[in-house]
PDB file of N, CA, C and O in Angstrom:
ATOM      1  N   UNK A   1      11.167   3.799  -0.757  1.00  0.00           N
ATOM      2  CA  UNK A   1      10.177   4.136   0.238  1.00  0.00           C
ATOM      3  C   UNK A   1      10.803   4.824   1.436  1.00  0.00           C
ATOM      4  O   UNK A   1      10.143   5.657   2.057  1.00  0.00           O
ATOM      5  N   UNK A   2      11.889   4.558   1.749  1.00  0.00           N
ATOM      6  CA  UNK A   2      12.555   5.359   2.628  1.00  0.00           C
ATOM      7  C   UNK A   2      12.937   6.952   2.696  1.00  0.00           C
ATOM      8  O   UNK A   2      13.308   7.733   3.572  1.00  0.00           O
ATOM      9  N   UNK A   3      12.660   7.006   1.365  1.00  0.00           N
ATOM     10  CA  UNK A   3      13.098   8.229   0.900  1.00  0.00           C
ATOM     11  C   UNK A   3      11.812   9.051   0.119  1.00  0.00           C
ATOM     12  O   UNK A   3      11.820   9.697  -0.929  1.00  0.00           O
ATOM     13  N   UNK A   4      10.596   8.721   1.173  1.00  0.00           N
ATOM     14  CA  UNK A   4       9.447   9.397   1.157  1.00  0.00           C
ATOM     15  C   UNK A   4       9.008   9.318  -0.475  1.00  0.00           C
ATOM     16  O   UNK A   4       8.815  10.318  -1.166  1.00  0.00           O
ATOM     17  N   UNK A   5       8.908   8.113  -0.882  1.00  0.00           N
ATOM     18  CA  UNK A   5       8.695   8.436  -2.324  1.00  0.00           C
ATOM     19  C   UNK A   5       7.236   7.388  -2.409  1.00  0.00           C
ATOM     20  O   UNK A   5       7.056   6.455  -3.192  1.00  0.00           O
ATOM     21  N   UNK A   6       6.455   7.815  -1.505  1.00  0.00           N
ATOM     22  CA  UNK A   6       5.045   7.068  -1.692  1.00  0.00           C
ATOM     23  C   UNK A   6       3.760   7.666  -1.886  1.00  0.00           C
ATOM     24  O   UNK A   6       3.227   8.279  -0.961  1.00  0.00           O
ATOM     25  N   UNK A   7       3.210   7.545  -3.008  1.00  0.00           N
ATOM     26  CA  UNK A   7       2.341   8.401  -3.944  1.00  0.00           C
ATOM     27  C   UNK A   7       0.657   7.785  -3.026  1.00  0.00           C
ATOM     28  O   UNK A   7       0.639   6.702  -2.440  1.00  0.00           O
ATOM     29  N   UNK A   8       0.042   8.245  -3.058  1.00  0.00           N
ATOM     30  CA  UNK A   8      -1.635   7.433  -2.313  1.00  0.00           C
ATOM     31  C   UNK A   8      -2.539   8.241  -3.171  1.00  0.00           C
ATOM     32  O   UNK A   8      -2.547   9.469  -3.254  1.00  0.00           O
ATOM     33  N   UNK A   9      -3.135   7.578  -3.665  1.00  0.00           N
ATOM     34  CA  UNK A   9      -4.179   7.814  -4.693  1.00  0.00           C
ATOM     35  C   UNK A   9      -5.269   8.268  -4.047  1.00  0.00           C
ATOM     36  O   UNK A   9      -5.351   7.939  -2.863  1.00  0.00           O
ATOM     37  N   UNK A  10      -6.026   8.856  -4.443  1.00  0.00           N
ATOM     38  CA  UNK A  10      -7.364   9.239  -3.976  1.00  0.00           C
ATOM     39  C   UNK A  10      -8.128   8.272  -3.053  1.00  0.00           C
ATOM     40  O   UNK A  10      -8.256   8.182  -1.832  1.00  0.00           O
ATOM     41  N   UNK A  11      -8.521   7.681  -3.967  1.00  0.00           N
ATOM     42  CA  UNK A  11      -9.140   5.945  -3.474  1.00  0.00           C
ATOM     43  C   UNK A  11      -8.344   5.315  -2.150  1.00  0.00           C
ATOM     44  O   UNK A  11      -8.836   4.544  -1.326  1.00  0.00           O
ATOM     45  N   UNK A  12      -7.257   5.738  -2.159  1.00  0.00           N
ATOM     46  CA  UNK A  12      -6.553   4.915  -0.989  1.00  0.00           C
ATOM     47  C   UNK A  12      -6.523   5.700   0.052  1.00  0.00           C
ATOM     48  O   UNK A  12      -6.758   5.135   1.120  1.00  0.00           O
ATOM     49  N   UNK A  13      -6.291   6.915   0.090  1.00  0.00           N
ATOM     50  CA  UNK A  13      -6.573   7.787   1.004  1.00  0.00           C
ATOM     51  C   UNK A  13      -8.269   7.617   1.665  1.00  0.00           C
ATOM     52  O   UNK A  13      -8.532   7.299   2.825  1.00  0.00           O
ATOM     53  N   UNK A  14      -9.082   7.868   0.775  1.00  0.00           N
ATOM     54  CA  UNK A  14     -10.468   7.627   0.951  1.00  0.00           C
ATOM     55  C   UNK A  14     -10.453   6.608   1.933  1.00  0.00           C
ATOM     56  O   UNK A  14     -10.958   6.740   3.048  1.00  0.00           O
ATOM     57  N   UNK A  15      -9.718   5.317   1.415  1.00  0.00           N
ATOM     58  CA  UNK A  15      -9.836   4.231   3.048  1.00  0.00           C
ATOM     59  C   UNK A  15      -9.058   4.431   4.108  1.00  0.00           C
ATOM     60  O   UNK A  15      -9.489   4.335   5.257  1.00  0.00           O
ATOM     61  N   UNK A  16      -8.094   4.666   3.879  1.00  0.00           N
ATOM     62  CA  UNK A  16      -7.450   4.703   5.092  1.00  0.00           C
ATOM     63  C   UNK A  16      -8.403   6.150   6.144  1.00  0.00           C
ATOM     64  O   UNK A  16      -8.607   6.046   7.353  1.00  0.00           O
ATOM     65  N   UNK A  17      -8.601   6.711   5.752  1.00  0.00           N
ATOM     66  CA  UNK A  17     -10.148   7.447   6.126  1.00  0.00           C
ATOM     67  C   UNK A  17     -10.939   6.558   7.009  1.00  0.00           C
ATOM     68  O   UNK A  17     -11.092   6.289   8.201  1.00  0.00           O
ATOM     69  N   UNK A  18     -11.425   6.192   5.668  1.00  0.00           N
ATOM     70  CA  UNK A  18     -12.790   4.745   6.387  1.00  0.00           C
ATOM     71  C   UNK A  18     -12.243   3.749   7.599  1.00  0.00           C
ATOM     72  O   UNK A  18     -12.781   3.565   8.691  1.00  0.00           O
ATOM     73  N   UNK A  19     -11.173   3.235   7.154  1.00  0.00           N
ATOM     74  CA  UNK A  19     -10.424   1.969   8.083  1.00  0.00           C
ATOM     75  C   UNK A  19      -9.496   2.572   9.343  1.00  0.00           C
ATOM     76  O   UNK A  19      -8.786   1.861  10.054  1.00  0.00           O
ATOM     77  N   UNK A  20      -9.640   3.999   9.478  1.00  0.00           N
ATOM     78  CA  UNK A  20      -8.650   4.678  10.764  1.00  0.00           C
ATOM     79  C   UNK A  20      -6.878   4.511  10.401  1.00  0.00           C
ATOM     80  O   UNK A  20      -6.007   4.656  11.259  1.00  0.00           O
ATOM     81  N   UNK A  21      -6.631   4.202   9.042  1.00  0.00           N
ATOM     82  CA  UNK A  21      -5.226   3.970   9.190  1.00  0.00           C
ATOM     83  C   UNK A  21      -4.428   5.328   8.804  1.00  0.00           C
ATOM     84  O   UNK A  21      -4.962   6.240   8.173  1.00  0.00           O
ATOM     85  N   UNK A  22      -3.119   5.352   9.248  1.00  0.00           N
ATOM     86  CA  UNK A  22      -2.378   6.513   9.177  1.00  0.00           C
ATOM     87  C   UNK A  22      -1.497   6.364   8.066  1.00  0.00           C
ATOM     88  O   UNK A  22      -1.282   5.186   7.779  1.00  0.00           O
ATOM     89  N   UNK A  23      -0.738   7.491   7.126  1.00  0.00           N
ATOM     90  CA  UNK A  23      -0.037   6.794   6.435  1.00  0.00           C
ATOM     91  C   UNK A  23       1.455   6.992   6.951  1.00  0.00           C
ATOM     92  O   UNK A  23       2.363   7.355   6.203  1.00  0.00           O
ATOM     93  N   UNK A  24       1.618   6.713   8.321  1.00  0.00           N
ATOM     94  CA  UNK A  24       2.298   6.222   9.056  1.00  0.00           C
ATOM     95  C   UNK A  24       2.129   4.754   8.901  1.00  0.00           C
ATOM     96  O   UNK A  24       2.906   3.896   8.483  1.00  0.00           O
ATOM     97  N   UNK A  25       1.028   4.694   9.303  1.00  0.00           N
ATOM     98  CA  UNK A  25       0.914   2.787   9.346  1.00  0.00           C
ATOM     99  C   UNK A  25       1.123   2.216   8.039  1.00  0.00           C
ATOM    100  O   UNK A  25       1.968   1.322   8.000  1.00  0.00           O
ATOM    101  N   UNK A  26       0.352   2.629   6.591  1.00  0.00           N
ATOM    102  CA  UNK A  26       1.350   2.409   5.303  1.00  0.00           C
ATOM    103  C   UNK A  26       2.716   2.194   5.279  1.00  0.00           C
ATOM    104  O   UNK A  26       3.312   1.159   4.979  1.00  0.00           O
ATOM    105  N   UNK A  27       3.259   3.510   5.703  1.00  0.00           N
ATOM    106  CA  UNK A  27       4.518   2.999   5.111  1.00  0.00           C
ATOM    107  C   UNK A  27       5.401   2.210   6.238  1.00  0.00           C
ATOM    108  O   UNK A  27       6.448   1.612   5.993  1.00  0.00           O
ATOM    109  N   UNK A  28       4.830   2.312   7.414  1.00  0.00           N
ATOM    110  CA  UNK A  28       5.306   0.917   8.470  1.00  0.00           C
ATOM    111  C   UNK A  28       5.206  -0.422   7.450  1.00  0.00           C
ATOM    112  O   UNK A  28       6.140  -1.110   7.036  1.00  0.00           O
ATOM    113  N   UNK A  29       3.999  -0.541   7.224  1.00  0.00           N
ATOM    114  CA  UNK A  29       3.495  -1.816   6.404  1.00  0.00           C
ATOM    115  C   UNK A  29       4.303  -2.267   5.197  1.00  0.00           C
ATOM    116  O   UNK A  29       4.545  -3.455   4.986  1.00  0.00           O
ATOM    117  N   UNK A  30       4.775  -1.115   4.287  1.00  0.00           N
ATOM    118  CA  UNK A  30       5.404  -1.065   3.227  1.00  0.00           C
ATOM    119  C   UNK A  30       6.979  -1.609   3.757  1.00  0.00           C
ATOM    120  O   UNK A  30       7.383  -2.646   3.229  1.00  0.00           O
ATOM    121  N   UNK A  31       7.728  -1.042   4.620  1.00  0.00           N
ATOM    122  CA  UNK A  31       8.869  -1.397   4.895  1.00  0.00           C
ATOM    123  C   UNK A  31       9.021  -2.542   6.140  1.00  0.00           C
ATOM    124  O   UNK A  31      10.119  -2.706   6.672  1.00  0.00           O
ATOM    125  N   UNK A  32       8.116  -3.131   6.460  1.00  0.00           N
ATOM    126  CA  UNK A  32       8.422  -4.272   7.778  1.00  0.00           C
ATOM    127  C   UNK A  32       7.481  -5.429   7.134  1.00  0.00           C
ATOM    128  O   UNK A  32       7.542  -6.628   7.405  1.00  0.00           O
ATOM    129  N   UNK A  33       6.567  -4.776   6.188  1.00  0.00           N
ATOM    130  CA  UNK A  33       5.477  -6.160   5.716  1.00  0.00           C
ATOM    131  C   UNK A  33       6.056  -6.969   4.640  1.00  0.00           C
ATOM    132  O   UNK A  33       7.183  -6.715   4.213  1.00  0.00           O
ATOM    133  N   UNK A  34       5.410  -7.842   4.221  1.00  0.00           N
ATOM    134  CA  UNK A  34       5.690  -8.616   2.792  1.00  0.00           C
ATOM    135  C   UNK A  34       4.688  -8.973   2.226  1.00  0.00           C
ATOM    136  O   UNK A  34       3.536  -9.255   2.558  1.00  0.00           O
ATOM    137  N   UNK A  35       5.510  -8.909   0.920  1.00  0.00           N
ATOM    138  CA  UNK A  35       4.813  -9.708  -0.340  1.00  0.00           C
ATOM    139  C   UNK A  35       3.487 -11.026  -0.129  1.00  0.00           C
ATOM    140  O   UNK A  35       3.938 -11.976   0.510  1.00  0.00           O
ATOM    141  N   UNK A  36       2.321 -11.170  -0.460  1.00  0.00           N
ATOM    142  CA  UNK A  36       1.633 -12.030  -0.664  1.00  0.00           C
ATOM    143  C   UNK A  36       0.863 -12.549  -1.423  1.00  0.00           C
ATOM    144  O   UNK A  36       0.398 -13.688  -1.453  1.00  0.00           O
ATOM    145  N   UNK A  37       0.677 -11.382  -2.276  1.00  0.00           N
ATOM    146  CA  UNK A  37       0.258 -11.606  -3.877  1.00  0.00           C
ATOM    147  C   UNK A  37       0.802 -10.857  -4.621  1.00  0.00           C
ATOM    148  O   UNK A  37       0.697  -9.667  -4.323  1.00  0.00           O
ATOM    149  N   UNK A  38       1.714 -11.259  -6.061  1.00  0.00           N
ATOM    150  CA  UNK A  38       1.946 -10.196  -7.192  1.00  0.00           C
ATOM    151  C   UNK A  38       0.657 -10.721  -8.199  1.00  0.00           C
ATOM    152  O   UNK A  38       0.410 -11.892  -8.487  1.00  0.00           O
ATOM    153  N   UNK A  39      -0.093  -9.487  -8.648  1.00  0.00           N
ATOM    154  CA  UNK A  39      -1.389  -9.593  -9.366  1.00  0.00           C
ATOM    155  C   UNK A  39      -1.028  -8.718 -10.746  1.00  0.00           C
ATOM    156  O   UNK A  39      -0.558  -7.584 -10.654  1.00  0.00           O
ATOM    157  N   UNK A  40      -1.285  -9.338 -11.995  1.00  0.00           N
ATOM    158  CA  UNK A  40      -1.493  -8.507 -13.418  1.00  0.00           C
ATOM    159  C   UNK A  40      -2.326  -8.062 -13.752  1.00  0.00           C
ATOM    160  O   UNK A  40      -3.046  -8.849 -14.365  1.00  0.00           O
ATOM    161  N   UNK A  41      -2.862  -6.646 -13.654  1.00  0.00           N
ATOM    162  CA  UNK A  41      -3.802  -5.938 -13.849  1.00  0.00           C
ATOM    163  C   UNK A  41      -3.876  -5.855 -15.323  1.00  0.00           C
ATOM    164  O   UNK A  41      -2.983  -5.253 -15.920  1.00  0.00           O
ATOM    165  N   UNK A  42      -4.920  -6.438 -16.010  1.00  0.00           N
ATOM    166  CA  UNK A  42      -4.954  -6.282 -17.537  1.00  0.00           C
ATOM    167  C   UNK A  42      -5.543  -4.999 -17.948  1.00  0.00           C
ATOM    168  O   UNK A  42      -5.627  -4.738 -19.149  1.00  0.00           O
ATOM    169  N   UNK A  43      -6.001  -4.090 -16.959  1.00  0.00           N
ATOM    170  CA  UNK A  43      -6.740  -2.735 -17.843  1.00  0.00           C
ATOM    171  C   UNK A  43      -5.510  -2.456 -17.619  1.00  0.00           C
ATOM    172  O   UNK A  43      -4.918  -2.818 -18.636  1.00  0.00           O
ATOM    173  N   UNK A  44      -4.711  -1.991 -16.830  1.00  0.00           N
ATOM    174  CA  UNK A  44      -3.804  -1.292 -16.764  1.00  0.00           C
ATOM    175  C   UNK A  44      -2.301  -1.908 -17.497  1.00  0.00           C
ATOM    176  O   UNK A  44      -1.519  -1.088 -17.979  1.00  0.00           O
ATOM    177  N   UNK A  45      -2.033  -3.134 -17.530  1.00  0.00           N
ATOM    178  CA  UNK A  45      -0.937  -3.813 -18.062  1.00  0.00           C
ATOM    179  C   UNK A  45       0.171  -3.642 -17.069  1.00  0.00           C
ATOM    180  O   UNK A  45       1.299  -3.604 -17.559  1.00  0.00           O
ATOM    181  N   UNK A  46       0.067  -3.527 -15.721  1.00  0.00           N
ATOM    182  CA  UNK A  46       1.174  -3.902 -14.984  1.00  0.00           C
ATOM    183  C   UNK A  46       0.925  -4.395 -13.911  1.00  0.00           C
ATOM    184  O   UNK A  46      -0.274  -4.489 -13.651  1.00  0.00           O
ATOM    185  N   UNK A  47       1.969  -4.926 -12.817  1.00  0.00           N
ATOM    186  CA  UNK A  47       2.091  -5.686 -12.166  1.00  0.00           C
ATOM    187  C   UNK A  47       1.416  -4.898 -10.906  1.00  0.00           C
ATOM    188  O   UNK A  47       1.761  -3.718 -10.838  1.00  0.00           O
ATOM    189  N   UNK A  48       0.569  -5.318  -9.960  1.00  0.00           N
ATOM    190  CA  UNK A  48       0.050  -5.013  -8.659  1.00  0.00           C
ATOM    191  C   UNK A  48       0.808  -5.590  -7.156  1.00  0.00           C
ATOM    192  O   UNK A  48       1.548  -6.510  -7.503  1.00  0.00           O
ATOM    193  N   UNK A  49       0.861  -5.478  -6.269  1.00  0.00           N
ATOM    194  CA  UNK A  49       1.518  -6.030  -5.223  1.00  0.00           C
ATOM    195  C   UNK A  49       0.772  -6.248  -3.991  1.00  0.00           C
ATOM    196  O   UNK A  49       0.733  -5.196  -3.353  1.00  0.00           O
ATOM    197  N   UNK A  50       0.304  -6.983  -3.542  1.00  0.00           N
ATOM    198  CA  UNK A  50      -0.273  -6.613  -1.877  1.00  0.00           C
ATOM    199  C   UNK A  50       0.745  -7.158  -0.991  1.00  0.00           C
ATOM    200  O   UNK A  50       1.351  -8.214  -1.173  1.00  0.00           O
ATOM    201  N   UNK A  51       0.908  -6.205   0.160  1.00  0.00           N
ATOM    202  CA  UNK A  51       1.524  -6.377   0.909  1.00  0.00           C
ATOM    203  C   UNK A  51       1.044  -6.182   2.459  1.00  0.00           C
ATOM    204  O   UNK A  51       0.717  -5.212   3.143  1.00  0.00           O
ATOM    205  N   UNK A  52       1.196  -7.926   2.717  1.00  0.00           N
ATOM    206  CA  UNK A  52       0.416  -7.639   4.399  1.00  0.00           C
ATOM    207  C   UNK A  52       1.698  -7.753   5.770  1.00  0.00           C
ATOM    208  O   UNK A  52       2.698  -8.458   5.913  1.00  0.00           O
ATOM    209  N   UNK A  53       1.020  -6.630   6.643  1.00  0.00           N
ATOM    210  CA  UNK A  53       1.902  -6.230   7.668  1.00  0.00           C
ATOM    211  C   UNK A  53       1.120  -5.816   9.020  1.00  0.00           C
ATOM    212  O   UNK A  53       0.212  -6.556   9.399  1.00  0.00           O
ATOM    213  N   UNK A  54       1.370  -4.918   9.594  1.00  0.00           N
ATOM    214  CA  UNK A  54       0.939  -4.297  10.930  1.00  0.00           C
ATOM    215  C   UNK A  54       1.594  -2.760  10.426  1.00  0.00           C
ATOM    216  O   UNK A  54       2.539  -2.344   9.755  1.00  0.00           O
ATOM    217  N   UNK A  55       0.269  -2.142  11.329  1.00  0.00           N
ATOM    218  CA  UNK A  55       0.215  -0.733  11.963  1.00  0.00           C
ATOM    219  C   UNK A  55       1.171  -0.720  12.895  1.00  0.00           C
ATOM    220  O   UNK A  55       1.831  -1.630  13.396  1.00  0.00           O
ATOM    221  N   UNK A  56       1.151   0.751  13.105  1.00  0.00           N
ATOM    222  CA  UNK A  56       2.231   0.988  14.461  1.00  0.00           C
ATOM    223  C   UNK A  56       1.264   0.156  15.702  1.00  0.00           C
ATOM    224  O   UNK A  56       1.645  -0.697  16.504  1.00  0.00           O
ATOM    225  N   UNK A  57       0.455   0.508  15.594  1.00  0.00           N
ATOM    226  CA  UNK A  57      -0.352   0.115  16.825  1.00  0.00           C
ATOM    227  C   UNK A  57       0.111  -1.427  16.831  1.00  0.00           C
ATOM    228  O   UNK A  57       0.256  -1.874  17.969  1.00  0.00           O
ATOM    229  N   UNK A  58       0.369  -2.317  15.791  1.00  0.00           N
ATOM    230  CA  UNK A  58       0.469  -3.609  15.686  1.00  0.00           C
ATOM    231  C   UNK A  58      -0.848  -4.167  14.858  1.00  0.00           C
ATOM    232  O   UNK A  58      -0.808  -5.379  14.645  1.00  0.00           O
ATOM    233  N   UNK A  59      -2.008  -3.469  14.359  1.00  0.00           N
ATOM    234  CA  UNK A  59      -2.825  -4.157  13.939  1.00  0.00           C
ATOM    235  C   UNK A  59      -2.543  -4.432  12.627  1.00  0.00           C
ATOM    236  O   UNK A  59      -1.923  -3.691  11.864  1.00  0.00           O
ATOM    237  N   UNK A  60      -3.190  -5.941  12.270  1.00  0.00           N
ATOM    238  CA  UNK A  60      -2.923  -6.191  10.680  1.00  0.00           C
ATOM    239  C   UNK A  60      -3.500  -5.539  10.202  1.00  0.00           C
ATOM    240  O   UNK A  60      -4.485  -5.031  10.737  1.00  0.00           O
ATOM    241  N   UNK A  61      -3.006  -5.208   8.634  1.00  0.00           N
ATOM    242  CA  UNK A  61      -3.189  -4.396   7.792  1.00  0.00           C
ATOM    243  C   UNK A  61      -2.598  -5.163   6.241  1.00  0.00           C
ATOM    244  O   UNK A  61      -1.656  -5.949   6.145  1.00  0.00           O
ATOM    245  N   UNK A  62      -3.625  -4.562   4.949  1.00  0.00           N
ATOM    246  CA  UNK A  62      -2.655  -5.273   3.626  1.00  0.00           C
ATOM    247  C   UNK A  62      -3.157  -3.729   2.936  1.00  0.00           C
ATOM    248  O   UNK A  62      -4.204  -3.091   3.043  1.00  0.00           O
ATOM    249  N   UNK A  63      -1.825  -3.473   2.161  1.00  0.00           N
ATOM    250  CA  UNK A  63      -1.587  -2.439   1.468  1.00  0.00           C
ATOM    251  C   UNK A  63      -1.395  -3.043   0.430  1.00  0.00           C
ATOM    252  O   UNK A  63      -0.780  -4.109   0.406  1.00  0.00           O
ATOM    253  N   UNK A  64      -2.112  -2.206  -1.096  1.00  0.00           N
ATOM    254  CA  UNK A  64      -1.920  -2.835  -2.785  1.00  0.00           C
ATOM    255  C   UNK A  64      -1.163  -1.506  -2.876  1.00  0.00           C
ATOM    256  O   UNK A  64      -1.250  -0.368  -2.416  1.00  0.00           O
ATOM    257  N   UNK A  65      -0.460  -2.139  -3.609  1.00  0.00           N
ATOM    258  CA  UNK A  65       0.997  -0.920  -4.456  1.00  0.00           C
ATOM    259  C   UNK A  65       1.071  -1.315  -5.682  1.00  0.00           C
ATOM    260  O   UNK A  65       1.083  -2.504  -6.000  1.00  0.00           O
ATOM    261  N   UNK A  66       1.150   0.016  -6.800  1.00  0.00           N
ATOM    262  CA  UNK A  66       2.054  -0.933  -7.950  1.00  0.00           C
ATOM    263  C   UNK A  66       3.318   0.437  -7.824  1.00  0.00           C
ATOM    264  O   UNK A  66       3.258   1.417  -7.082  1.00  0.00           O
ATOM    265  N   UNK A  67       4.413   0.077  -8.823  1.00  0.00           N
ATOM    266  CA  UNK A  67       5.630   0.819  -9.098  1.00  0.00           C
ATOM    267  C   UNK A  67       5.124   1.796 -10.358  1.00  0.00           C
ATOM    268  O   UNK A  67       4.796   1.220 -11.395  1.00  0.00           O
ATOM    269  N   UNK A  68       5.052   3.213 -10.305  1.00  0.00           N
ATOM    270  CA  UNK A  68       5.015   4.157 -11.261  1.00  0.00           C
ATOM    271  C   UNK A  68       6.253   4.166 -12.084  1.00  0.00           C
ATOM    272  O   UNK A  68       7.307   3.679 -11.675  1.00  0.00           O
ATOM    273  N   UNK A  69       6.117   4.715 -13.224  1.00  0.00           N
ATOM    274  CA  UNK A  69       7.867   5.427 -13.989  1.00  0.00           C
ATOM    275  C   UNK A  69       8.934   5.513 -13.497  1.00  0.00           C
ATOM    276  O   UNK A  69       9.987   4.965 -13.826  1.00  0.00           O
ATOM    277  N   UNK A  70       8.657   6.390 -12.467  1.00  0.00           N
ATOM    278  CA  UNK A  70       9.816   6.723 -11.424  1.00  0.00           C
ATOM    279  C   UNK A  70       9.884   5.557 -10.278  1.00  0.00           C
ATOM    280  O   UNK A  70      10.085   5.927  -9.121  1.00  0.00           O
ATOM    281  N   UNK A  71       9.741   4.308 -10.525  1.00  0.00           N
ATOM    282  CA  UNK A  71       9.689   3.939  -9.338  1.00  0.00           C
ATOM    283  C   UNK A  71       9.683   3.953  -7.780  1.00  0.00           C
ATOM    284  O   UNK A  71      10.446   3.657  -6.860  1.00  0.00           O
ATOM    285  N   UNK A  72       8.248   4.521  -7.986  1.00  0.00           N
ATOM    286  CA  UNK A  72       7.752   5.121  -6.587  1.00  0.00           C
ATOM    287  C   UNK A  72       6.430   4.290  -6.374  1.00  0.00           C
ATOM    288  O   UNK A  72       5.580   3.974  -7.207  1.00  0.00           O
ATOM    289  N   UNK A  73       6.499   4.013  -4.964  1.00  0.00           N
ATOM    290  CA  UNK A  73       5.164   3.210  -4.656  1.00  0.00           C
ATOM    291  C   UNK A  73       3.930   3.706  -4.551  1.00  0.00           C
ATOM    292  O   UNK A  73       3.639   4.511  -3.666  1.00  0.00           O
ATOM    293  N   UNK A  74       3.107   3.290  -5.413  1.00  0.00           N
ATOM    294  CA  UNK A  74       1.781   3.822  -5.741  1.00  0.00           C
ATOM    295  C   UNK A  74       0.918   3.120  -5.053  1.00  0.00           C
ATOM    296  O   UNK A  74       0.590   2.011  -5.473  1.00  0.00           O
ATOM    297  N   UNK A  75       0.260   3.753  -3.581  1.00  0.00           N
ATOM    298  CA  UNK A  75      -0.715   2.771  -2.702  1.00  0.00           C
ATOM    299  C   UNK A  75      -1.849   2.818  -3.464  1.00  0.00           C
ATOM    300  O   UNK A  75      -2.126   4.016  -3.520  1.00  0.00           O
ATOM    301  N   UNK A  76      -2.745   2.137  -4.145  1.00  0.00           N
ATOM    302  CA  UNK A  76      -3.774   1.998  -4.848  1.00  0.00           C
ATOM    303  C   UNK A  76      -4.590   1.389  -3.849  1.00  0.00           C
ATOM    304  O   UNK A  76      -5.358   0.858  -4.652  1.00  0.00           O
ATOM    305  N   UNK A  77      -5.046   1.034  -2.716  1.00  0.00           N
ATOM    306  CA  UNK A  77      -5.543   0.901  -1.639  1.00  0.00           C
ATOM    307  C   UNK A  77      -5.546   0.335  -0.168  1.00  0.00           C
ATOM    308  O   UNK A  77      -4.832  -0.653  -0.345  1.00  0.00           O
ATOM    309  N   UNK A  78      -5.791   0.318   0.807  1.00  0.00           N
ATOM    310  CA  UNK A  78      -5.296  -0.418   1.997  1.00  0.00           C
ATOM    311  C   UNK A  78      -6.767  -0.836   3.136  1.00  0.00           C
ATOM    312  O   UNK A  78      -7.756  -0.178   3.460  1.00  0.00           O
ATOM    313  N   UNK A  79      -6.493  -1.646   3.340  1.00  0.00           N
ATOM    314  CA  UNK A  79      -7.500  -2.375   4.458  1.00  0.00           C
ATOM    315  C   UNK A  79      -7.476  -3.048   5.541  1.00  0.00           C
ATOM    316  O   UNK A  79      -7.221  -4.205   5.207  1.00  0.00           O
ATOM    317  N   UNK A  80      -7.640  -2.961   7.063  1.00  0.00           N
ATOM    318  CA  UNK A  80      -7.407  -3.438   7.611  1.00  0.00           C
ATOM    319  C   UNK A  80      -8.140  -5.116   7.813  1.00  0.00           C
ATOM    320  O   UNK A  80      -9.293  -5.282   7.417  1.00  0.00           O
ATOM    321  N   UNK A  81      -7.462  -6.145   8.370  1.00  0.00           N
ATOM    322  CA  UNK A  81      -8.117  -7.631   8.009  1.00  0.00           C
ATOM    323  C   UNK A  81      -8.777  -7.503   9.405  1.00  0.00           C
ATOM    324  O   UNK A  81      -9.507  -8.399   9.828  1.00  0.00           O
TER     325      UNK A  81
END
């Protein structure tokens, strides 16, 4: 993630839209937040992640990721609490 390797799906973009977040504040979230649920997505057959943190601003925030091929973080959506 440091090395700009964070993919945002349609859908996740779409909220961070809706919810005012930047994907500044993602990848704040991604590298200062943590783990709080690992989830098994059975349509898909892999592992999901949410990860809750803060915006730059400081507001909470939980970002879902899973890991693509290349292991790159795939934001599959984000919401502020």
């Amino acid at each position: 993630m440091r090395e700009d390797t964070i993919v945002v799906t349609q859908h996740a973009f779409d909220e961070m839209l809706n919810e005012d977040i930047l994907q500044a504040d993602v990848k704040h979230c991604l590298l200062t937040g943590r783990i709080i649920i690992r989830q098994w997505d059975e349509d898909w057959q892999e592992w999901k992640y949410v990860i809750a943190g803060v915006t730059l601003m400081d507001d909470e925030i939980e970002v879902v990721v899973k890991l693509n091929v290349l292991r790159h973080a795939v934001v599959i959506t984000t919401y502020r609490l």
